[in-house]
Phi, psi and omega in degrees: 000130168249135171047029191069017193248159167313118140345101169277141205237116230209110191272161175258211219247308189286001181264300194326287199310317172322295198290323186302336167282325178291318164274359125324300176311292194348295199311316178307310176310295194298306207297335193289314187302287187328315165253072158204011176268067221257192170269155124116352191235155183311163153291318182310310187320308183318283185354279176338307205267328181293294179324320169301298201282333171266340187281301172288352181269299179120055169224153186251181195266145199243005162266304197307121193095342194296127139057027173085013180310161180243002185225158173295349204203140144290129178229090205252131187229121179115222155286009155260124169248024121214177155069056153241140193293136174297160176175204182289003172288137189238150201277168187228166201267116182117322203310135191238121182226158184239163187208116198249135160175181231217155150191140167259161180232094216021084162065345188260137197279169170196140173229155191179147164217151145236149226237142188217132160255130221253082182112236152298132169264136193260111158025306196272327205286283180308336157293308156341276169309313159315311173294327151318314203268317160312328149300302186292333136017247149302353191278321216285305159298346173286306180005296208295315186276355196266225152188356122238182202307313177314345180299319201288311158303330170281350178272015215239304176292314189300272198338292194303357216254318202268347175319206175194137191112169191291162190283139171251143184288156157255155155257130198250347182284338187237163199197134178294154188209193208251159189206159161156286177278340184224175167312306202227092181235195229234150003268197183258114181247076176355152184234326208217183241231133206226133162299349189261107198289332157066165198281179211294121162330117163207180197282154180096023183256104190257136194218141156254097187266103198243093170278129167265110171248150189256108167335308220234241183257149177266035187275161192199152175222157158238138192286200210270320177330331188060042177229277195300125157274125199222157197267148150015291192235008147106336175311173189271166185218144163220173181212156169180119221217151187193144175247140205223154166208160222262100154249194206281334194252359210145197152229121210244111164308094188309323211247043172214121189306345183255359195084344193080059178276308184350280184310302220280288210327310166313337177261002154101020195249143161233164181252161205215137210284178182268125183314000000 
């Protein structure tokens, strides 16, 4: 602790490139879940099918065990919006889940989530999910463009703010953090847009940025599981999280096989690999 606030723990260019191998397998993983997210198959399964795939690279899960989670992957569908357990639940046609999950790679960590709609898509849901990921997005390019951490929320909140169309919730109770030896460090990284500018972007700074957003209002409880979170009044919800790092040339999305030119280059970002 400094002057009371959590240490950021600020990688060098060979710890980066590490997590960045971790967030490749991450990547391979989430697509194998992703396309096993049919009507009709279990959430465990996604779990399975995600486990395999981390498993044959010989890297581990940085959820599973985590504070006694039981599973490799978050699978929150609906109205949960994060940290829900795979199981016997089975998916239905429409259905909208974000699928979250972590690997690690000689001790260095990488997180990431993405939103999937499971069959037909209903109109609201898929503008939902779009606009999420297109908020994270903006999250990723303020990184680039900013100077401290707080930009990121606020280009996040501007953007989801300016959409056109019903208003969408930001969620202020979950939130992206630092990331890099462990899953969940300091600093905190805010979705909305705050007087607290929070500390300044320099390299070595690895962050996971994830916006959750909301159908309805953003109140949210956790069920008796002491895990899944859900909102409130039941309405739908999405996330969609890449873990990114800062070096001396730029910034390289760890958990995108492209770094995130695809996304950025259009946003006036080009990301640049880690020396």
């Amino acid at each position: 602790m400094a002057f009371g606030q959590p240490r950021i723990e600020y990688k060098n260019n060979a710890q980066m490139r590490t997590m960045h191998e971790a967030g490749l397998v991450l990547s391979r993983a989430l697509d194998a879940a992703v396309a096993a997210a049919v009507p009709g198959v279990t959430t465990k399964h996604l779990d399975d099918v995600f486990a395999a795939v981390l498993n044959e690279a010989g890297a581990k899960s940085n959820f599973l065990g985590y504070h006694g989670f039981p599973a490799t992957i978050c699978t929150s569908v609906n109205e949960e919006v994060v940290h829900g357990i795979p199981g016997s639940r089975v998916l239905q046609d429409g259905d909208i889940i974000s699928i979250d999950g972590g690997a690690i790679v000689n001790g260095w960590h990488s997180d990431s989530a993405r939103t999937v709609i499971v069959g037909t898509a209903d109109p609201e849901d898929q503008r939902l999910s779009v606009v999420t990921q297109a908020a994270m997005w903006r999250g990723i390019a303020a990184l680039a463009g900013g100077s401290h951490v707080g930009d990121i929320g606020a280009a996040i909140d501007d953007y989801v703010s300016s959409v056109p169309g019903k208003p969408l919730g930001i969620l202020e109770d979950y939130v992206g953090h630092g990331i890099g030896s462990e899953m969940h460090m300091a600093p905190d990284v805010l979705n909305y847009r705050t007087n607290h500018r929070g500390p300044k972007i320099k390299p070595g700074l690895c962050l996971a940025i994830e916006p959750m957003l909301v159908r309805g209002a953003i109140e949210t409880a956790v069920l008796e599981d002491d895990w899944t979170v859900v909102t409130t009044d039941g309405k739908r919800s999405c996330q969609w999280e890449h873990s990114v790092a800062v070096h001396e040339k730029g910034i390289w999305v760890l958990s995108a096989p492209d770094g995130g030119a695809e996304h950025l280059v259009p946003l006036g970002v080009t990301p640049v690999p880690i020396p």
